[in-house]
ZAMARGU-4260 file (C-alpha; in steps of 0.2 Angstrom, whole numbers, plus 5000, padded with zeros to 4 digits):
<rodrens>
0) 4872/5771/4711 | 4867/5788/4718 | 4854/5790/4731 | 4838/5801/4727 | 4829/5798/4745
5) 4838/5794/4763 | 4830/5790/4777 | 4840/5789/4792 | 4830/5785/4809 | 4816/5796/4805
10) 4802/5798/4817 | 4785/5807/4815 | 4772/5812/4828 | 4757/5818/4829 | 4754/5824/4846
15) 4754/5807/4854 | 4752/5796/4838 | 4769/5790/4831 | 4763/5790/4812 | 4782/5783/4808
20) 4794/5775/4820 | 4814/5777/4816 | 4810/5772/4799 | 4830/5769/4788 | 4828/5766/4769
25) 4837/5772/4753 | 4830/5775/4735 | 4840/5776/4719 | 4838/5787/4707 | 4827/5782/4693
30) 4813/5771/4691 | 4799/5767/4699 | 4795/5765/4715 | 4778/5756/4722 | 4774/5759/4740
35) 4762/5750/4748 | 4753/5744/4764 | 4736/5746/4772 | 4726/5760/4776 | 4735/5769/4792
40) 4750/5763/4789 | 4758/5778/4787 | 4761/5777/4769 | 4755/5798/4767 | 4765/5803/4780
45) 4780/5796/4773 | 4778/5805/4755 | 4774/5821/4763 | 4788/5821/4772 | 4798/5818/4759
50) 4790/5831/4746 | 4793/5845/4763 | 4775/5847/4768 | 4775/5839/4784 | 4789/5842/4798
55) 4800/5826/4803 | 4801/5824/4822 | 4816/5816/4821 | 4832/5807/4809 | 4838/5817/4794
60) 4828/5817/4779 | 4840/5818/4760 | 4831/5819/4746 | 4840/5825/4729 | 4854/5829/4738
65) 4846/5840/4749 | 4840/5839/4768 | 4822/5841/4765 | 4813/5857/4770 | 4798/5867/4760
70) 4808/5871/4745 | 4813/5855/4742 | 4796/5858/4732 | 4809/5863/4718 | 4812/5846/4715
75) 4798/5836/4717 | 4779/5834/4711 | 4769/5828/4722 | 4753/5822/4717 | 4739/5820/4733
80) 4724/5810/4733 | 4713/5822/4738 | 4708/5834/4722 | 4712/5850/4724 | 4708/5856/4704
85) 4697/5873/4704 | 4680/5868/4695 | 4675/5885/4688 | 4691/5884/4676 | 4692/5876/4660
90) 4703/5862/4657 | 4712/5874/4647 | 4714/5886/4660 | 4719/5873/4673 | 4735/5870/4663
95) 4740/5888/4659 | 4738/5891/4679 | 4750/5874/4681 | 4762/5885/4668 | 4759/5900/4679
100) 4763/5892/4695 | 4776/5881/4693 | 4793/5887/4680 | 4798/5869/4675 | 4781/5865/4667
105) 4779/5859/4652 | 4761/5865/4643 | 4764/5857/4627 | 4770/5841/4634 | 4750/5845/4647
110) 4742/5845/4630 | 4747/5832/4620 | 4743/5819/4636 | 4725/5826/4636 | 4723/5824/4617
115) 4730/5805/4618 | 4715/5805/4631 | 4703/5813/4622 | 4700/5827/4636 | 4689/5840/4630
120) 4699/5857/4634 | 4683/5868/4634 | 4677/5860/4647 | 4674/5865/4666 | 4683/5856/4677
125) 4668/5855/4689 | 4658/5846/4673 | 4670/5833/4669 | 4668/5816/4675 | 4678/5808/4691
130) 4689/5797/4678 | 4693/5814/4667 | 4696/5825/4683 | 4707/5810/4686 | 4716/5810/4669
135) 4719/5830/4670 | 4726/5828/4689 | 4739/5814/4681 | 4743/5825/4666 | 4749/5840/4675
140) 4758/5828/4688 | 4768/5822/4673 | 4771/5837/4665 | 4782/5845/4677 | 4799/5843/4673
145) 4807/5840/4689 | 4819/5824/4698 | 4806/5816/4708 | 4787/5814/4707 | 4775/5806/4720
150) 4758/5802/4717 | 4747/5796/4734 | 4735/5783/4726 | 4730/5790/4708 | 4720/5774/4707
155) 4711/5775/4721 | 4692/5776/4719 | 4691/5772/4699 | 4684/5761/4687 | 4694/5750/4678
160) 4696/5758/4660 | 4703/5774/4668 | 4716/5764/4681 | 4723/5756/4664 | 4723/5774/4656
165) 4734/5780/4670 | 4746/5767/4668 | 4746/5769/4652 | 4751/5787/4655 | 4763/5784/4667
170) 4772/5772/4658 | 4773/5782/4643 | 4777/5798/4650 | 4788/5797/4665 | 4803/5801/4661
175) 4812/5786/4666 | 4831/5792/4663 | 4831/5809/4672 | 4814/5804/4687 | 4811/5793/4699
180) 4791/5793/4702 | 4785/5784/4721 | 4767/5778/4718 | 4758/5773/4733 | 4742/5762/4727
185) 4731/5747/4735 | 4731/5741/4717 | 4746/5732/4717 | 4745/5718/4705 | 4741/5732/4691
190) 4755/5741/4694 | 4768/5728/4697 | 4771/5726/4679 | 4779/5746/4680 | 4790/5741/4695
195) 4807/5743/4700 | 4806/5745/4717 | 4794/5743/4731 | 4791/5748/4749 | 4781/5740/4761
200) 4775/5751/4777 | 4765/5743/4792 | 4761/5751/4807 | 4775/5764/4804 | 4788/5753/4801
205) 4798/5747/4783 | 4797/5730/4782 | 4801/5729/4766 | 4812/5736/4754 | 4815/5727/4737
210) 4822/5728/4719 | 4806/5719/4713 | 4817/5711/4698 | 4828/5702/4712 | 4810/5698/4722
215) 4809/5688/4705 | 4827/5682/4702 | 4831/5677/4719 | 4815/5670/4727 | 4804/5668/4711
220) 4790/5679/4720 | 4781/5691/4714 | 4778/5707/4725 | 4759/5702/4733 | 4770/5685/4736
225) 4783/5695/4744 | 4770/5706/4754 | 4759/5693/4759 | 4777/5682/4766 | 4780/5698/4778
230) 4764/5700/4783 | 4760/5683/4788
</rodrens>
């Protein structure tokens, strides 16, 4: 099966913290893929490096066939958790910049997420409430129509009701025959249901890496079993 992500000894510094240490993995193409570990564990690093916005200090990085530098942007969607959505724009607005900005956006697709969700489109983006500046940030993630998405914990932070919105979204939008979307999250026994695949990062390292059907097949665990076997 082709590759979408190769790692091959890949080593990240910053200045005299090693954030990732001669880290090997390989990720097929499609599906989703649940990476996880605690906070520190290098979990961000690793999917900025692999969406080009960070600099490897050393390996060789393949991501959608190509060794990864800024343009590899082309390709990927990459969703941070920090929100970076301008408040004085409408919702509206918000997803004709996305069209503006990026060529393989699809508005109509933008809007029929945020009527599912009931998103009011008039609305300023500073008005709206954490959960629906949540909902918009997913939307636009999911509307771009490119091989790989990435999204660094779209749960964290919110209530319940809108964690099981976004799942929903994911689920139902994801193009799961032409993308491969990596979600890192804490909530794992929420999203395990979605899984294909998951990673487990600790202090830098992968120790794990799973089909999570053969987790199952094989060793009859479950992916918190699995986690919490390693991390014993």
């Amino acid at each position: 099966m082709e590759q979408i992500i190769t790692f091959h000894n890949v080593t990240k510094r910053y200045g005299l913290t090693t954030a990732l240490k001669a880290v090997s993995f390989q990720i097929a193409t499609g599906g989703i893929i649940g990476l996880v570990g605690s906070n520190g564990s290098g979990k961000s690093t690793l999917l900025k490096l692999i969406a080009g916005l960070v600099k490897k200090t050393g390996g060789e990085i393949v991501v959608c066939g190509e060794n990864v530098t800024r343009l590899i942007g082309r390709k990927v969607a990459f969703l941070a958790e920090v929100d970076s959505l301008y408040d004085f724009y409408t919702v509206k607005e918000t997803i004709r910049f996305s069209a503006s900005v990026f060529p393989d956006f699809d508005e109509e697709k933008a809007y029929d997420i945020l009527a599912t969700l009931d998103v009011d489109l008039t609305k300023k983006i500073g008005t709206l409430s954490k959960g629906n500046r949540a909902r918009v940030k997913i939307a636009i993630a999911l509307s771009r129509k490119v091989p790989l998405l990435i999204m660094d914990e779209p749960l964290s932070g919110l209530d319940p009701l809108v964690r099981e919105d976004i799942i929903k979204m994911i689920a139902k939008y994801v193009e799961m025959e032409e993308q491969t979307l990596i979600i890192s999250t804490h909530e794992v026994a929420e999203i395990e249901p979605l899984l294909d695949h998951v990673l487990l990062v600790q202090n830098g390292e992968i120790l794990l890496s799973e089909k999570v059907e053969e987790l199952r097949e094989t060793k009859g665990q479950s992916v918190l079993d699995a986690m919490r076997e390693v991390l014993k």
